[in-house]
C-alpha positions, -999 to +999 in steps of 0.1 A: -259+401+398-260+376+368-297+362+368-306+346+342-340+367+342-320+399+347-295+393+309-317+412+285-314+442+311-275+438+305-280+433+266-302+461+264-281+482+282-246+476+266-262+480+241-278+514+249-243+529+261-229+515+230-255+536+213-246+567+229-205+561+224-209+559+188-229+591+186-195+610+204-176+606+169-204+619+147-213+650+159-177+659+185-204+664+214-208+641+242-238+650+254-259+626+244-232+602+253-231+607+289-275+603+292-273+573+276-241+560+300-265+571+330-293+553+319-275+522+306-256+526+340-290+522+360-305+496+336-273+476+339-270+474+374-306+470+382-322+446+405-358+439+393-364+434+352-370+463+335-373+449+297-406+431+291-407+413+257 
């Protein structure tokens, strides 16, 4: 699970959920919140590398 090819898709997608938790304070609607947690979720756990720099 910890490639070394695979970190940025852990970076981006902490980073992405971290993102979406911040916005839960702002505007009292978690919405937003819970697209960006599925997404991050997927881009966190996935197998191939998704993030081409």
């Amino acid at each position: 699970m910890w490639r070394e090819e695979l970190i940025l898709n852990k970076i981006f997608a902490i980073i992405t959920i971290l993102i979406g938790a911040l916005s839960v304070p702002v505007e009292w609607d978690a919405t937003f919140f819970l697209f960006t947690l599925i997404v991050g979720g997927y881009l966190f756990f996935a197998k191939r590398n998704w993030i081409a720099l």
